[in-house]
C-alpha positions as CSV (number, residue, x, y, z in Angstrom):
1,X,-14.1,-31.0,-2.3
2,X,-14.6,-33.4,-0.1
3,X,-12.7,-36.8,0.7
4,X,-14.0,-39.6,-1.5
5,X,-15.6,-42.1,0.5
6,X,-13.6,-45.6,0.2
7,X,-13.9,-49.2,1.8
8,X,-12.4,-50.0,4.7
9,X,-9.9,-52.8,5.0
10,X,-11.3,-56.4,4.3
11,X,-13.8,-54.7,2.0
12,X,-16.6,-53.4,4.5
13,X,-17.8,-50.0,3.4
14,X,-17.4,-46.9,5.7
15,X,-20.0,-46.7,8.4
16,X,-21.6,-43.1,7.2
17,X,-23.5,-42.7,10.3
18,X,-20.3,-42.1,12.1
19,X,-19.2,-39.5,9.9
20,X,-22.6,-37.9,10.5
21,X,-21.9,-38.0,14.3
22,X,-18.6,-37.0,13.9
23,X,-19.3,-33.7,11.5
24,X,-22.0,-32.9,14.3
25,X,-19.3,-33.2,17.1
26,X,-17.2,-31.2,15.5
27,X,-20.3,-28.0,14.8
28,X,-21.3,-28.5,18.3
29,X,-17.4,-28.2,19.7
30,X,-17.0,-25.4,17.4
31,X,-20.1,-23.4,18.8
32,X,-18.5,-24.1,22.5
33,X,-15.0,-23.8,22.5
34,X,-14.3,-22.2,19.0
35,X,-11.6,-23.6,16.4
36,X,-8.8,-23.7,18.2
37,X,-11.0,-25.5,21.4
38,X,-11.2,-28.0,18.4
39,X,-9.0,-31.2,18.5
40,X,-9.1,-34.3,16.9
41,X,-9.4,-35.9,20.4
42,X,-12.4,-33.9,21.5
43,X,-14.0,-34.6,18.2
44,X,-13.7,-38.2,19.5
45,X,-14.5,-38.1,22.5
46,X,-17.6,-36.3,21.5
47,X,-18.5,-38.1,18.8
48,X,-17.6,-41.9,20.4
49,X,-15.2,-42.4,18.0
50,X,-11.5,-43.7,17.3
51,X,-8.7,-41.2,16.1
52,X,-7.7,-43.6,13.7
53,X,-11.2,-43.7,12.2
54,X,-11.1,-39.6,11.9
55,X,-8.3,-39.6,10.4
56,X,-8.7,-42.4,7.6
57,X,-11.7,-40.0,6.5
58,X,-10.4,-36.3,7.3
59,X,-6.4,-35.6,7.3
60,X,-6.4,-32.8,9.5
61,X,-8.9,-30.4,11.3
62,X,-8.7,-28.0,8.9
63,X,-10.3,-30.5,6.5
64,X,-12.4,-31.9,9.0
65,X,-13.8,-28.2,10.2
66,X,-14.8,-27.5,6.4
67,X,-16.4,-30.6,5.5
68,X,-18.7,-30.7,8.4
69,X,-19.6,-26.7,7.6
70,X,-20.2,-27.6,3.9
71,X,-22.5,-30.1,4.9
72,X,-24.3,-27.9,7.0
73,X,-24.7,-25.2,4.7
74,X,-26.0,-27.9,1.9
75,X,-28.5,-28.8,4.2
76,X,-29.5,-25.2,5.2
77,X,-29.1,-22.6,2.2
78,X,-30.9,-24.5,-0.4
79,X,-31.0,-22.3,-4.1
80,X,-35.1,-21.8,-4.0
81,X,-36.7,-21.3,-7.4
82,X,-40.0,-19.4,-7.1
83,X,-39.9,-18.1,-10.6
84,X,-39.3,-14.6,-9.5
85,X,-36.0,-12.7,-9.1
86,X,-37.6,-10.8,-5.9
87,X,-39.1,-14.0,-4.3
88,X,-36.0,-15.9,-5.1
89,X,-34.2,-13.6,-3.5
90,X,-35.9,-13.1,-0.2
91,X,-36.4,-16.4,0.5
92,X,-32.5,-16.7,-0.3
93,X,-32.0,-14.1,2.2
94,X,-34.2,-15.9,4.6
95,X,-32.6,-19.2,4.6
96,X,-29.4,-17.6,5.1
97,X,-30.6,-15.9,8.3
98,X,-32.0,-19.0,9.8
99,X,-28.6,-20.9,8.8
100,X,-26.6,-18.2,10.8
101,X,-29.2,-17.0,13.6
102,X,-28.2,-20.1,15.9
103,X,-24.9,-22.1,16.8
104,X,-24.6,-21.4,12.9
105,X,-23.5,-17.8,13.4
106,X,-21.7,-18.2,16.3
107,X,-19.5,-20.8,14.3
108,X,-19.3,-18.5,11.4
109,X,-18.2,-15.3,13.2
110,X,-15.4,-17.8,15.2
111,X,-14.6,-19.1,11.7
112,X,-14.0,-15.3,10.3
113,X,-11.9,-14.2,13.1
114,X,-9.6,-17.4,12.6
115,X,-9.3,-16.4,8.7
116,X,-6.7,-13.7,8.9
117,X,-4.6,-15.8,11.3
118,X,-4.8,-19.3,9.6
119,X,-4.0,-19.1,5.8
120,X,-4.7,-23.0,5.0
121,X,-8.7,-22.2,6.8
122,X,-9.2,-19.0,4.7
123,X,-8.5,-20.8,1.6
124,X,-11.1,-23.9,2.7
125,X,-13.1,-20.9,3.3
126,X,-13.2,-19.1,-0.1
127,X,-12.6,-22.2,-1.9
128,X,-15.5,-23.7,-0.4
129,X,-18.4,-22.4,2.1
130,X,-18.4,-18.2,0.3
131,X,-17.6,-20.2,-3.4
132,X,-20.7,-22.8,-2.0
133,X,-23.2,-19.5,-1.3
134,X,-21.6,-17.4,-4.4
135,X,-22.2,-20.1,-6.9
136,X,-26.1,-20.8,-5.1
137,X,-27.1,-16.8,-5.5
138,X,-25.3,-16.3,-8.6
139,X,-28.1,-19.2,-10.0
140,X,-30.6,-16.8,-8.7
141,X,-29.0,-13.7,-11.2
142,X,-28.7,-15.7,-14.1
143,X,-32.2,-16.8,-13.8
144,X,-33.5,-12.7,-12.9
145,X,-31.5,-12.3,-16.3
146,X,-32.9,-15.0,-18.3
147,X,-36.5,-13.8,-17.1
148,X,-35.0,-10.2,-18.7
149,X,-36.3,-8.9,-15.0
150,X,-32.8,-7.4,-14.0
151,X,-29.3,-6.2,-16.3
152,X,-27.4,-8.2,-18.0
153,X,-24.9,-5.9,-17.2
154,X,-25.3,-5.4,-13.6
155,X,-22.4,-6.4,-11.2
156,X,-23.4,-9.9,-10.2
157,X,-20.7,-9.3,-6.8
158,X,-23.1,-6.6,-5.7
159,X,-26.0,-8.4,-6.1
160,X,-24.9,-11.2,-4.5
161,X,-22.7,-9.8,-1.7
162,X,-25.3,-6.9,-0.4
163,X,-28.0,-9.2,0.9
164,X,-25.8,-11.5,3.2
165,X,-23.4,-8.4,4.0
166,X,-26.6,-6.5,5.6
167,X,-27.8,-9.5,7.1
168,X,-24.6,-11.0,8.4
169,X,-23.6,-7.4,9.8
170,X,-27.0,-6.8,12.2
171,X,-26.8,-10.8,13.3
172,X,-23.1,-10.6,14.3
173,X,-22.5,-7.1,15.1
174,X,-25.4,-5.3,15.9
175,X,-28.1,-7.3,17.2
176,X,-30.7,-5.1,15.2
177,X,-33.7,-7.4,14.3
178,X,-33.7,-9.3,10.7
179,X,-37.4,-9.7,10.3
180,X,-39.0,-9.9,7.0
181,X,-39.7,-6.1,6.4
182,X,-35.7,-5.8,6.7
183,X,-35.0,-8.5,4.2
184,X,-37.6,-6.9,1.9
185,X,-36.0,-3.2,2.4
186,X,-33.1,-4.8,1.2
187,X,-34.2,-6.2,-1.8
188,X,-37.0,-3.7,-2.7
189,X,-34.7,-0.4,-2.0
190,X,-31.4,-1.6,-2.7
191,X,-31.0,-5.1,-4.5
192,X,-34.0,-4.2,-7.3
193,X,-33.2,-1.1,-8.1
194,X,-29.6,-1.6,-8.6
195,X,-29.9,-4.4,-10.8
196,X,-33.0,-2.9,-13.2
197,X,-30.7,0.6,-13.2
198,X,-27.4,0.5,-12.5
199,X,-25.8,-0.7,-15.5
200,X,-28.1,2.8,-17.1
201,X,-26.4,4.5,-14.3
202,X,-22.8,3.5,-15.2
203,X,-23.1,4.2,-18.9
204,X,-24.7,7.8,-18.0
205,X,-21.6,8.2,-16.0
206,X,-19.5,6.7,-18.7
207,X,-21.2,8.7,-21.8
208,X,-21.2,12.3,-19.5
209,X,-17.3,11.6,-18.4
210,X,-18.3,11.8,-14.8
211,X,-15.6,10.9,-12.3
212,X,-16.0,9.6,-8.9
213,X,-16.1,12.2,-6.0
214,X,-12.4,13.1,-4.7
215,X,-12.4,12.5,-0.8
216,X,-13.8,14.9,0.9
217,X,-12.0,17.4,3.1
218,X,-11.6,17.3,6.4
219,X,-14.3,20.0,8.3
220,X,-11.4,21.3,10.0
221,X,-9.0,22.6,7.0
222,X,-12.5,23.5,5.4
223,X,-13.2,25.7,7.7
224,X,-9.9,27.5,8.0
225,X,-9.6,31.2,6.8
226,X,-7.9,31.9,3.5
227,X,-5.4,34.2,3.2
């Protein structure tokens, strides 16, 4: 959540301009230098700002980094409404690409790699950007359920996590391309059917007593003679 914004002394409300020019600092010195390029003076500097005036509205760069990626992510993964679950989804899908296909991604993937080494920005994290786009696709389920077009019973973390998983994966990783006929393969050939049949597909397993696979052996001992 972020900081409420207050008056200043003597009364005069807070100039929000500056906060705008200050969140946009801190993206663009995030896309440059990374997070740990990022400090409260170059944020400043960047932004023409005072220290003092940073932080009266943001306590510490941790707080500062996630309210300026919240705000982008407002601003660039909006929850569409087509009145399909498949449209809803792919345009979902699409806006999430565009948000991470620029300086966006580059920020994210610094962001990730800081996670396991900075415990108070991996709680911002979950707490707030993946809670932000969970909570925004999760509207997208409960309407596909409402509109009795997917499973009540389907795992809503699946649905939700696949898309951006594939997506973020061949942006950040791979470089493979993330045109539409991608985004559709994904939701045609993985999202759909899973959500129309795999709450069948658990109960079959359920009703049958079928187990999951065991790990497979390794080729090696496979192939070794008996005796």
């Amino acid at each position: 959540m972020r900081p409420t914004l207050d008056a200043r002394p003597g009364g005069r409300p807070r100039d929000e301009s500056r906060d705008g020019a200050i969140r946009r600092a801190t993206l663009q010195l995030l896309a440059e230098v990374g997070y740990d390029g990022v400090t409260m003076d170059r944020v400043a500097t960047r932004a023409k700002a005072g220290k003092a005036t940073i932080y009266r509205r943001w306590p510490s760069k941790v707080a500062l980094v996630m309210d300026a990626i919240t705000t982008m992510a407002e601003q660039s993964v909006p929850v569409p409404d087509t009145g399909s679950f498949r449209t809803d989804m792919l345009a979902f899908l699409s806006s999430y690409r565009d948000a991470i296909g620029d300086d966006r991604g580059r920020i994210m993937a610094e962001l990730v790699s800081e996670m396991p080494r900075n415990s108070e920005l991996r709680d911002a994290l979950r707490n707030g950007l993946l809670a932000q786009r969970k909570a925004a696709a999760d509207v997208i389920v409960h309407r596909g359920i409402a509109r009795g077009e997917i499973g009540a019973g389907a795992d809503h973390a699946m649905l939700i996590e696949l898309g951006p998983a594939l997506v973020l994966q061949r942006i950040l990783l791979s470089g493979e391309v993330v045109d539409a006929a991608f985004m559709e393969r994904i939701v045609d050939d993985l999202i759909i059917p899973y959500a129309v049949h795999g709450q069948a597909g658990q109960r079959a397993c359920d009703d049958h007593q079928i187990t999951r696979p065991q790990a497979a052996v390794p080729l090696a001992l496979a192939e070794q003679p008996t005796t």
